[in-house]
VEXSE-695230 format. One record per residue: residue number from 0; x, y, z of N, C-alpha, C, O in turn. Coordinates in steps of 0.2 Angstrom, whole numbers. Atoms other than C-alpha are relative to their C-alpha. Layout:
r nr->NUM	neast->X	nnorth->Y	nup->Z	caeast->X	canorth->Y	caup->Z	ceast->X	cnorth->Y	cup->Z	oeast->X	onorth->Y	oup->Z;
...
//
This chain:
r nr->0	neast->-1	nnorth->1	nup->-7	caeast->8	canorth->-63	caup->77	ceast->8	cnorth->0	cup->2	oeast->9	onorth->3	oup->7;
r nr->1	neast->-8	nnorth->0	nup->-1	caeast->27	canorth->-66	caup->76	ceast->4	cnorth->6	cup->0	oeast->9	onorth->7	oup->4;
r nr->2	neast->-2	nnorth->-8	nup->-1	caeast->31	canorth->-49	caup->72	ceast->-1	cnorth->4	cup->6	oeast->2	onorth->8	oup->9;
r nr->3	neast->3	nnorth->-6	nup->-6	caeast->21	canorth->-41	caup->86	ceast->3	cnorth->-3	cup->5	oeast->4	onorth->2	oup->9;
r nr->4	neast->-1	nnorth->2	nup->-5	caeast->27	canorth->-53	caup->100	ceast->8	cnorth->2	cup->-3	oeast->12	onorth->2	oup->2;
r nr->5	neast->-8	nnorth->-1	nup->0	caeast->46	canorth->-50	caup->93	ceast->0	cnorth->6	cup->3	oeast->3	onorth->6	oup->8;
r nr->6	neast->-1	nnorth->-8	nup->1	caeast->44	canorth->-32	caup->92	ceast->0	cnorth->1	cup->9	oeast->4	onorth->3	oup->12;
r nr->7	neast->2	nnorth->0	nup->-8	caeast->36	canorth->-33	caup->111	ceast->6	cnorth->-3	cup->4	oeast->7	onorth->1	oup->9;
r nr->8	neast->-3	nnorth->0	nup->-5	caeast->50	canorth->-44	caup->119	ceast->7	cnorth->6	cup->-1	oeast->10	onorth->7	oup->4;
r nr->9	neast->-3	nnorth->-5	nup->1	caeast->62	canorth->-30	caup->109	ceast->0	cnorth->6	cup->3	oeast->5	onorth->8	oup->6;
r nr->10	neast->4	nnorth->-6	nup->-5	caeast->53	canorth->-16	caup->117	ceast->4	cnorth->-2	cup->8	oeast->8	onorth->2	oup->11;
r nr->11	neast->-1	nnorth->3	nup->-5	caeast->56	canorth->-26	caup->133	ceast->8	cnorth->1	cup->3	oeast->10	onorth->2	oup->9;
r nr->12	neast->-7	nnorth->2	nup->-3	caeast->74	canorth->-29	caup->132	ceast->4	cnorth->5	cup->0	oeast->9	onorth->6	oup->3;
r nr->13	neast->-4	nnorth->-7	nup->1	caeast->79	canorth->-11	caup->125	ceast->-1	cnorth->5	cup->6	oeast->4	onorth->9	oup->7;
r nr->14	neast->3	nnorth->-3	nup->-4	caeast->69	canorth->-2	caup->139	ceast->3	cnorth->-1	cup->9	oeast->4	onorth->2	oup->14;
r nr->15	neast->-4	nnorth->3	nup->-8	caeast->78	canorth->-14	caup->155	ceast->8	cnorth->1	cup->-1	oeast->12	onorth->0	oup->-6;
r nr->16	neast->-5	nnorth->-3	nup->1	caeast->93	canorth->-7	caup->161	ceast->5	cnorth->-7	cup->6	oeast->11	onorth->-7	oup->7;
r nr->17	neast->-3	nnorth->6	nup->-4	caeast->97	canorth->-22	caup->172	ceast->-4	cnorth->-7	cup->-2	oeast->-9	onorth->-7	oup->-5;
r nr->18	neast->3	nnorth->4	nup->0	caeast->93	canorth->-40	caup->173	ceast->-6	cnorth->-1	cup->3	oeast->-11	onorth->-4	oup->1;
r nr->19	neast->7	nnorth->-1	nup->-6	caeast->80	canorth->-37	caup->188	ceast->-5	cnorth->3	cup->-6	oeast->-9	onorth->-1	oup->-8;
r nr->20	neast->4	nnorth->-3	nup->4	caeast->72	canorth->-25	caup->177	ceast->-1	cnorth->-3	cup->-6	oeast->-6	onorth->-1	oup->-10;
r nr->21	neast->0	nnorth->4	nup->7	caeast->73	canorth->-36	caup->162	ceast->-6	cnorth->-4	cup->3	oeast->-11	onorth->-3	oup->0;
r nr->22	neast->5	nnorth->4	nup->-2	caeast->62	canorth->-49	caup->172	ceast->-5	cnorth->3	cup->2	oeast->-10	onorth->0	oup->1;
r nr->23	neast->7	nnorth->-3	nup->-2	caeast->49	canorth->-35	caup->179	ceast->-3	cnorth->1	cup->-6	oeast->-9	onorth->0	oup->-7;
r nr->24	neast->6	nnorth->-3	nup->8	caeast->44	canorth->-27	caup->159	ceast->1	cnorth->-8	cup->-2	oeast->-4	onorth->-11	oup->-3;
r nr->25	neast->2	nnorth->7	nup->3	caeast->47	canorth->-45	caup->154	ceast->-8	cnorth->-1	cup->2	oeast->-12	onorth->1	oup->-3;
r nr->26	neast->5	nnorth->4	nup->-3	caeast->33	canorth->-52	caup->164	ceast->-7	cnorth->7	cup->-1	oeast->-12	onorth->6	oup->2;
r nr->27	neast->4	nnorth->-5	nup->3	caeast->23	canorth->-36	caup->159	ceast->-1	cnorth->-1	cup->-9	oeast->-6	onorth->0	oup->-12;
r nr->28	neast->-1	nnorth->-2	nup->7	caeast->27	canorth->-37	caup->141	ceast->-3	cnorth->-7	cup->-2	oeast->-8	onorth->-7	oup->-7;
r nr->29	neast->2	nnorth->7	nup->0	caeast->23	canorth->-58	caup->142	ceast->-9	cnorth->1	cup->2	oeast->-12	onorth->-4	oup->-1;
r nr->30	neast->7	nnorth->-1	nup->-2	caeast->4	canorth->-51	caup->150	ceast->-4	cnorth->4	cup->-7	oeast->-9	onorth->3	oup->-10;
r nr->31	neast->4	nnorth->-3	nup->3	caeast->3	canorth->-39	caup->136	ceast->-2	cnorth->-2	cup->-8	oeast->-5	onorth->0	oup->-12;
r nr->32	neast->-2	nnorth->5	nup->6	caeast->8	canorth->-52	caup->121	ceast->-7	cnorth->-3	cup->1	oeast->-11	onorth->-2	oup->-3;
r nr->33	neast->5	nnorth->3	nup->-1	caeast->-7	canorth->-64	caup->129	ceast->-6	cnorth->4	cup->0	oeast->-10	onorth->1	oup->-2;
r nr->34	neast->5	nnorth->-5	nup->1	caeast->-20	canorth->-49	caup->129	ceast->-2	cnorth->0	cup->-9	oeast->-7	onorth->0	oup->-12;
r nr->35	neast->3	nnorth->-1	nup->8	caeast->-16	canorth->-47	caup->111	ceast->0	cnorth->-6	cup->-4	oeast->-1	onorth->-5	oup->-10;
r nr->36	neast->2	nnorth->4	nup->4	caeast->-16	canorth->-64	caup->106	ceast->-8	cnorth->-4	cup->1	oeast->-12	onorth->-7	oup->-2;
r nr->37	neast->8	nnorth->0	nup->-2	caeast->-33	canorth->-65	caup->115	ceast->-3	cnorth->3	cup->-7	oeast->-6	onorth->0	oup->-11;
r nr->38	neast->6	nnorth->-2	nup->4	caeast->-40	canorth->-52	caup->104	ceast->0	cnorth->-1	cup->-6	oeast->-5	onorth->-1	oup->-9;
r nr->39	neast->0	nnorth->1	nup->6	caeast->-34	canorth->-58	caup->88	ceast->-5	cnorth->-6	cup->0	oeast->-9	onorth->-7	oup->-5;
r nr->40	neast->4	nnorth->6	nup->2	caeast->-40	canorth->-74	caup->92	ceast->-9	cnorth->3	cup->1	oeast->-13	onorth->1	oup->-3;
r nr->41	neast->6	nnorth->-3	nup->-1	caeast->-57	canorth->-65	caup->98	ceast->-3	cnorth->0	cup->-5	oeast->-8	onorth->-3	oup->-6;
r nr->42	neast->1	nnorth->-2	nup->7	caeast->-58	canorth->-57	caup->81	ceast->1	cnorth->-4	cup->-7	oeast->-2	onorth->-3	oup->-12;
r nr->43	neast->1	nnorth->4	nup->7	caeast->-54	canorth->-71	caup->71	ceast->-6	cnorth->-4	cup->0	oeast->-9	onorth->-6	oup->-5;
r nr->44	neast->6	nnorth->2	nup->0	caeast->-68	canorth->-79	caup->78	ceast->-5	cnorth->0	cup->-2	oeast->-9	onorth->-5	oup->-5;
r nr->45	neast->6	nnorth->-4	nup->1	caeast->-80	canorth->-66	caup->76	ceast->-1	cnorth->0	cup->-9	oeast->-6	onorth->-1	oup->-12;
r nr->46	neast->5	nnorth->1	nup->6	caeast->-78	canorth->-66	caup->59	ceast->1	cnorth->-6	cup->-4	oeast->0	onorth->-6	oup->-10;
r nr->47	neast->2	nnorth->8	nup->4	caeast->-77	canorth->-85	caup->54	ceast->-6	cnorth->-2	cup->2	oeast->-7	onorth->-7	oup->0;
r nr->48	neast->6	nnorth->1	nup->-3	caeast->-94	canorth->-84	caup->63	ceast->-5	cnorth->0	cup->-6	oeast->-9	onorth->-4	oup->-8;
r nr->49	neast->4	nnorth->-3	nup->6	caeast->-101	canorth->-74	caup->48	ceast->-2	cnorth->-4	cup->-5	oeast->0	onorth->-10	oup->-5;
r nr->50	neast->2	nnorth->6	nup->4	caeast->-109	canorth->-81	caup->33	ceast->5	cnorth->5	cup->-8	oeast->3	onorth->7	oup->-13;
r nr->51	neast->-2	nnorth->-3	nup->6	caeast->-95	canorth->-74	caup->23	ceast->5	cnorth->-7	cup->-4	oeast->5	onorth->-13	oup->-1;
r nr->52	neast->-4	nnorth->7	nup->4	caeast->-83	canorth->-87	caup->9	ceast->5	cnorth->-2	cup->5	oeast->6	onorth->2	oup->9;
r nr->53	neast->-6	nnorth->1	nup->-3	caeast->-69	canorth->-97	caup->17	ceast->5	cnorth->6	cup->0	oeast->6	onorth->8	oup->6;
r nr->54	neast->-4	nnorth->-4	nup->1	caeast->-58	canorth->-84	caup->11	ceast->-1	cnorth->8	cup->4	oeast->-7	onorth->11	oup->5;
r nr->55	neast->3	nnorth->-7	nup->-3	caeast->-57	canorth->-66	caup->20	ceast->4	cnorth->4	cup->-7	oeast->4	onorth->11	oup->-7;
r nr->56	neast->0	nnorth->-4	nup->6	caeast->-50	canorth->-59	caup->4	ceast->-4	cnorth->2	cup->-7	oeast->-7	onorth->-3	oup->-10;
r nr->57	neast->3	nnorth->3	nup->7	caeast->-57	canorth->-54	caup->-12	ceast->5	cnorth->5	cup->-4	oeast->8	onorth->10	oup->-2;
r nr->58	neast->-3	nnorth->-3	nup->5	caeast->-50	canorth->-48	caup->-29	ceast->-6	cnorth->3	cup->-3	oeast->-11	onorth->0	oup->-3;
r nr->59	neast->4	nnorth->-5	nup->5	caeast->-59	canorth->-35	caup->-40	ceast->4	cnorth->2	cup->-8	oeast->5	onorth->7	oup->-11;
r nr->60	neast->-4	nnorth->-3	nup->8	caeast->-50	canorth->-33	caup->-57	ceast->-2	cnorth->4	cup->-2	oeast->-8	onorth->4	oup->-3;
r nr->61	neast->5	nnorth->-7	nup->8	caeast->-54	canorth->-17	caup->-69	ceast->-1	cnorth->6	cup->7	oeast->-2	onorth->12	oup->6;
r nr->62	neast->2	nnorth->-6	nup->-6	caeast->-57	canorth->-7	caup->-50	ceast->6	cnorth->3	cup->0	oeast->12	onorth->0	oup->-1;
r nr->63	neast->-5	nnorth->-2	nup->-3	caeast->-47	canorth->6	caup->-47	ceast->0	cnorth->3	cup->6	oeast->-6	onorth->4	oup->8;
r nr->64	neast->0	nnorth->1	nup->-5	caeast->-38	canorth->12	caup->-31	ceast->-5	cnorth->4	cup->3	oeast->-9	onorth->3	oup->7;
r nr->65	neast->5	nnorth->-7	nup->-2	caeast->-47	canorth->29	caup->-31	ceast->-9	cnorth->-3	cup->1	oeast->-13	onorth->0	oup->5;
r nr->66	neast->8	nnorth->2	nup->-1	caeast->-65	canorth->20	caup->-32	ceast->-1	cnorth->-6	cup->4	oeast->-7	onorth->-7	oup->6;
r nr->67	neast->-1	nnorth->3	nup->-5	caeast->-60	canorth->6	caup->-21	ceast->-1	cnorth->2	cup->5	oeast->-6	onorth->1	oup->8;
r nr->68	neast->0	nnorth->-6	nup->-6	caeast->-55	canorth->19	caup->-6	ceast->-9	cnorth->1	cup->-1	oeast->-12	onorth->-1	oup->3;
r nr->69	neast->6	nnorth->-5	nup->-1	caeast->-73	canorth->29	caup->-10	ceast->-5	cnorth->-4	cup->3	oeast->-9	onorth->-3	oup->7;
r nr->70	neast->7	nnorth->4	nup->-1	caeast->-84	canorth->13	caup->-11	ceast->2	cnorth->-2	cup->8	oeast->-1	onorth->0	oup->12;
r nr->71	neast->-3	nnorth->3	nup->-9	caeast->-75	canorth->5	caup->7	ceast->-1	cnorth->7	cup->3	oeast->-3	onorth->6	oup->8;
r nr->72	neast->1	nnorth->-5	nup->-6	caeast->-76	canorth->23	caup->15	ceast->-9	cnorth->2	cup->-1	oeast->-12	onorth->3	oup->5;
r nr->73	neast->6	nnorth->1	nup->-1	caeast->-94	canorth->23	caup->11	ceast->-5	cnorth->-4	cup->3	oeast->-10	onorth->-3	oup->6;
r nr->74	neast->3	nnorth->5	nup->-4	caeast->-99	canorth->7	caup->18	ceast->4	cnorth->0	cup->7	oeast->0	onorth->-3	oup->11;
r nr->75	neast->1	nnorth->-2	nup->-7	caeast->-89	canorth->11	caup->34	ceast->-3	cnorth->5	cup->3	oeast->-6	onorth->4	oup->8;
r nr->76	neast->5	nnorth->-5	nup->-3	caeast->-98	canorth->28	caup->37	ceast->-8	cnorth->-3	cup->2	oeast->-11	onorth->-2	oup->7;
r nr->77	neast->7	nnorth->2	nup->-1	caeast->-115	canorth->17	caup->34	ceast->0	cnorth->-5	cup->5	oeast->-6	onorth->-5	oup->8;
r nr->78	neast->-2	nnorth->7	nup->-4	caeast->-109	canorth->2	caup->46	ceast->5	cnorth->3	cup->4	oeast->10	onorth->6	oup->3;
r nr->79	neast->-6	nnorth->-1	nup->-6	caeast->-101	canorth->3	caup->63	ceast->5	cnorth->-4	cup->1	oeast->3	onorth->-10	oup->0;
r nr->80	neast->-6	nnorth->3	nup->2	caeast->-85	canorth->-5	caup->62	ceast->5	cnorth->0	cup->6	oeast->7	onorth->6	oup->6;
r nr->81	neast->-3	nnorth->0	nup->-6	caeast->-74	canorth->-7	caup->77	ceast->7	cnorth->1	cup->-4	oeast->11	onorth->6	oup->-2;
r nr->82	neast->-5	nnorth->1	nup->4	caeast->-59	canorth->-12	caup->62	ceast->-3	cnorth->1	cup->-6	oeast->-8	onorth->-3	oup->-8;
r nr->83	neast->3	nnorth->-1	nup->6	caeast->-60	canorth->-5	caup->47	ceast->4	cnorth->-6	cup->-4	oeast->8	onorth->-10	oup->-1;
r nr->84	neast->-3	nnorth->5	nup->7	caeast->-54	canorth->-16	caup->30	ceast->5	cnorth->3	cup->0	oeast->5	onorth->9	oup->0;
r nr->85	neast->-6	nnorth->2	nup->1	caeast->-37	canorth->-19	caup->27	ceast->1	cnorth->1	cup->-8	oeast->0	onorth->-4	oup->-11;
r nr->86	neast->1	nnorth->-1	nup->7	caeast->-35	canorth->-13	caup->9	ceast->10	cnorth->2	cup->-3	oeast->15	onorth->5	oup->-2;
r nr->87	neast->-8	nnorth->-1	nup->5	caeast->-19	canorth->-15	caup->-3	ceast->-4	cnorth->-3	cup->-5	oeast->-8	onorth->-7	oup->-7;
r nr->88	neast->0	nnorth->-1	nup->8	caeast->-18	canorth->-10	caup->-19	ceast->7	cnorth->-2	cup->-3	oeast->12	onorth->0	oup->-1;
r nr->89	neast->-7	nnorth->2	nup->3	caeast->-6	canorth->-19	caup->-31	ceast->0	cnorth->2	cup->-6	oeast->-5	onorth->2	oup->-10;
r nr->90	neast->3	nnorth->-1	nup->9	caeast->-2	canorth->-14	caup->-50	ceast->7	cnorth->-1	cup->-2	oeast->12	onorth->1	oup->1;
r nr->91	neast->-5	nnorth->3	nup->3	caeast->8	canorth->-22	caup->-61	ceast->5	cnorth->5	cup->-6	oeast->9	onorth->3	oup->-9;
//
């Protein structure tokens, strides 16, 4: 979230050509920071709600990337999904 509100008041400050202006996208920019920490918070809700582990990660050892990607594009085609998974591949 730190990122995204940085980047937002960035946007804000590079786009105002005066201080007037600085405070009008401000107070837009401040509307649409609270929007998206709404939905994040909405979303983190939604899935602590689940009956899934503490954890929203998991590790697969011995998977690779190529069979990872097919099985995760498989079960979003099967399942409506608003947000897909978040997928990083690491190798040593």
């Amino acid at each position: 979230m730190a990122s995204c509100t940085g980047l937002l008041s960035a946007a804000a400050v590079s786009c105002a050509r005066t201080y007037r202006e600085l405070v009008s996208v401000g107070l837009e920019v401040l509307k649409l920071a609270f929007r998206v920490g709404a939905q994040v918070t909405e979303v983190c809700e939604e899935i602590e709600q689940t009956s899934l582990p503490t954890s929203w990660a998991a590790i697969f050892p011995g998977v690779g990337k190529e069979s990872a990607y097919l099985a995760l594009d498989g079960f979003c085609k099967q399942t409506v999904s608003q947000f897909p998974p978040l997928i990083l591949c690491l190798s040593r």
